[in-house]
C-alpha positions as CSV (number, residue, x, y, z in Angstrom):
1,X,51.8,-1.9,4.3
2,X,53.7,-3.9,6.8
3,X,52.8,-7.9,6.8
4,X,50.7,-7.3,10.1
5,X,48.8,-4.1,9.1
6,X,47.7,-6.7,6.0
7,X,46.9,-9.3,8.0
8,X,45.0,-7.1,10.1
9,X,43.0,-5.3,7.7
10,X,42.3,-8.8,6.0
11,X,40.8,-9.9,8.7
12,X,38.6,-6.7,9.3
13,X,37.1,-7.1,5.5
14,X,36.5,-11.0,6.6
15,X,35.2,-10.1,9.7
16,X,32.7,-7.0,7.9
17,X,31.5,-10.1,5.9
18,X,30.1,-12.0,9.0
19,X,28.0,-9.5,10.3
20,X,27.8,-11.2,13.5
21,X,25.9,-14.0,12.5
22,X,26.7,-16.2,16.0
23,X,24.5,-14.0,18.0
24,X,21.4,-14.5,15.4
25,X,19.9,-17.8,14.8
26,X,19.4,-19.3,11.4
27,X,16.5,-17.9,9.2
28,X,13.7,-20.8,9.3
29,X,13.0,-22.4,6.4
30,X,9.7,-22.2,5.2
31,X,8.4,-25.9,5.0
32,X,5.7,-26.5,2.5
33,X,4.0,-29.0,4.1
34,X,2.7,-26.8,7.0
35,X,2.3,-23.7,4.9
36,X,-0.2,-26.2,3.0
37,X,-2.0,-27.5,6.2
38,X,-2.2,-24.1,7.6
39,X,-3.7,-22.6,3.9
40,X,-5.9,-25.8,3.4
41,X,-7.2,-25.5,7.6
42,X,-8.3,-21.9,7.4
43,X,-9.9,-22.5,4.4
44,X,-11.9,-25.2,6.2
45,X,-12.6,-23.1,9.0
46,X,-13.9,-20.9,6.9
47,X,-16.3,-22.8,4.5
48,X,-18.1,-24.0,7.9
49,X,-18.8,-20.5,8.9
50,X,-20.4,-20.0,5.4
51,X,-22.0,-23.0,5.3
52,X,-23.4,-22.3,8.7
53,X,-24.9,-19.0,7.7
54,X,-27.2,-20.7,5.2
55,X,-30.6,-20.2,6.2
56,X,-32.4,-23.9,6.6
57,X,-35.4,-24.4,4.4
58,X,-38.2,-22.2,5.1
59,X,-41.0,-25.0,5.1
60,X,-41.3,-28.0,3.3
61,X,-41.8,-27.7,-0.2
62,X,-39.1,-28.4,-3.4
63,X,-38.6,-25.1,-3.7
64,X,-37.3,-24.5,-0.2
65,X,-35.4,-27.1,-0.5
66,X,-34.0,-25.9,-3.5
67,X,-33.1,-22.2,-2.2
68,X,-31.5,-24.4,0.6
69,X,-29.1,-26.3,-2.0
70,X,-28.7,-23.7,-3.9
71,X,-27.2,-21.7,-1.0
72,X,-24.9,-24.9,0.0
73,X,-23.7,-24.9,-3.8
74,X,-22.5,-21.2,-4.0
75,X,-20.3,-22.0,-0.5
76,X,-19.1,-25.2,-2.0
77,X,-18.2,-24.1,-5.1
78,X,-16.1,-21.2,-3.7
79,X,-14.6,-23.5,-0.8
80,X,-13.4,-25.4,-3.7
81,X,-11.9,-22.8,-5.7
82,X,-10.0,-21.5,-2.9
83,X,-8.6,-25.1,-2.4
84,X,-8.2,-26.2,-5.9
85,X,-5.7,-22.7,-5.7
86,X,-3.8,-24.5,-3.2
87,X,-0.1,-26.0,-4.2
88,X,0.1,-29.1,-2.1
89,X,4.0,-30.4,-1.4
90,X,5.0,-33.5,-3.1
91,X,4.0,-35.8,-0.3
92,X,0.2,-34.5,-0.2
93,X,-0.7,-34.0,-4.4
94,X,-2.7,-37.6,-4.1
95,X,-4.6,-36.8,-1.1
96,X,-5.2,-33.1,-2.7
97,X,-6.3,-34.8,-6.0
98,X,-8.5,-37.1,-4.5
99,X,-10.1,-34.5,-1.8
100,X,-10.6,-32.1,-5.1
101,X,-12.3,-35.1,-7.3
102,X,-14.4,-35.4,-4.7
103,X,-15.3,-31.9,-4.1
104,X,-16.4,-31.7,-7.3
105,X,-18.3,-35.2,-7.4
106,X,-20.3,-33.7,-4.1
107,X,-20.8,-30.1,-6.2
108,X,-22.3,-32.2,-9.0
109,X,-24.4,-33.9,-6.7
110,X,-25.9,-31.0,-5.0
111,X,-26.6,-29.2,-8.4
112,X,-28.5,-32.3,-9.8
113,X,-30.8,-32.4,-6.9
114,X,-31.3,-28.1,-6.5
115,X,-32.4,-28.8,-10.1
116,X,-34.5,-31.7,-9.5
117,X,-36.1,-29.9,-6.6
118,X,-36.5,-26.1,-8.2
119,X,-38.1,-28.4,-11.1
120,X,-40.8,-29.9,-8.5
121,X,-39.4,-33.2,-7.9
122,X,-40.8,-34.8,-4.8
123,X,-38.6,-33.1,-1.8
124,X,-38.5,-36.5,0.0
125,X,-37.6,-38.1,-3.1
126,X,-34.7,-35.9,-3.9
127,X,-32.9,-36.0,-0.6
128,X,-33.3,-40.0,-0.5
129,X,-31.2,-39.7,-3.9
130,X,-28.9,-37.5,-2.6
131,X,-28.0,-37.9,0.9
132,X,-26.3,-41.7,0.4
133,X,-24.2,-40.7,-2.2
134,X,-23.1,-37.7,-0.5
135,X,-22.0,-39.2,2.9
136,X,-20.0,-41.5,0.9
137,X,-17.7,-38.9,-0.5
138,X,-18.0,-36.9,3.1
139,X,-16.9,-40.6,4.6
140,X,-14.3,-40.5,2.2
141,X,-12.8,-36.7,2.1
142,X,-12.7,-37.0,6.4
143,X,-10.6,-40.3,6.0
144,X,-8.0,-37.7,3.8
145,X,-8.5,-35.1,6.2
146,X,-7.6,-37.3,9.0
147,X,-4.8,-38.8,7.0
148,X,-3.2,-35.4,6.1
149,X,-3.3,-34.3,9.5
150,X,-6.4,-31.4,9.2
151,X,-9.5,-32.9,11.8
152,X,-10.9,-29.0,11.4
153,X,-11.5,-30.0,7.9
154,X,-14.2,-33.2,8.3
155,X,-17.1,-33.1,7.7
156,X,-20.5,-34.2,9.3
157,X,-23.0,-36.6,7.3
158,X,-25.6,-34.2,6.0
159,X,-29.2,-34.5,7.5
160,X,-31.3,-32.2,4.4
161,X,-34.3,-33.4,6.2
162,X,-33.8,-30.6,9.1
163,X,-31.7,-28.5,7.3
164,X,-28.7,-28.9,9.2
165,X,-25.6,-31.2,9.8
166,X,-26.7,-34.4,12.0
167,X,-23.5,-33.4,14.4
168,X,-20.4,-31.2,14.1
169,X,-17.6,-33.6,13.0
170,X,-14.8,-31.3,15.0
């Protein structure tokens, strides 16, 4: 093979290798951080809707009020499965931690009171206990949510005494 038919097929097998790769631009990398937001944002999106199908309490007695926890608990606890699954990047693991603590602090809230109410506790009584302690780790996970850059994922102050949300935090 003459030095120019080398040179020549040397650069074809080079050339074979680049496969064009100026007319394509670079493959994004995935970045964790938004992935996470994304994941953590639908997820909120989606534990309002659910939490918006719960029927308010029928009428006024403890075990109305209890159905109506009870209902709230079964969307919590799933919402917080779903985000407990979620593998925050580096820069988010404290917020995550915190929002999850919290989660669960609200969850065992909730279930104290459907119990206190399905065990005929005074309905008034129960959601005096409750409420206060509640809004403070609501307060708390929106500050996160804010923080971490997912306003779809606050929450408004719960008012059990209708049965509803006092106002859509969105």
């Amino acid at each position: 093979m003459s030095g120019d038919r080398a040179f020549a097929a040397a650069l074809a097998i080079l050339c074979v290798g680049c496969g064009g790769a100026q007319d394509r631009a670079p493959e994004p990398r995935p970045d964790p951080a938004r992935e996470y937001r994304a994941a953590l944002g639908q997820q909120c999106v989606n534990a309002r809707f659910d939490r918006g199908a719960v029927p308010p309490p029928a009428g006024s007695s403890a075990r109305d009020l209890a159905a109506y926890l009870e209902g709230n608990l079964r969307v919590a606890r799933a919402s917080a499965r779903a985000a407990e699954a979620l593998k925050p990047p580096p820069a988010l693991v404290a917020d995550h931690l915190r929002a999850r603590r919290l989660a669960r602090e609200g969850i065992a809230l909730v279930a104290r009171a459907a119990r206190r109410a399905r065990g005929g506790a005074d309905p008034d009584g129960v959601l005096r206990r409750l409420e206060p302690a509640l809004d403070v780790r609501i307060e708390e996970g929106n500050a996160i949510a804010l923080r971490i850059g997912l306003p779809q994922c606050r929450q408004s102050p719960l008012d059990l005494t209708s049965g509803r949300t006092s106002t859509e935090a969105g």
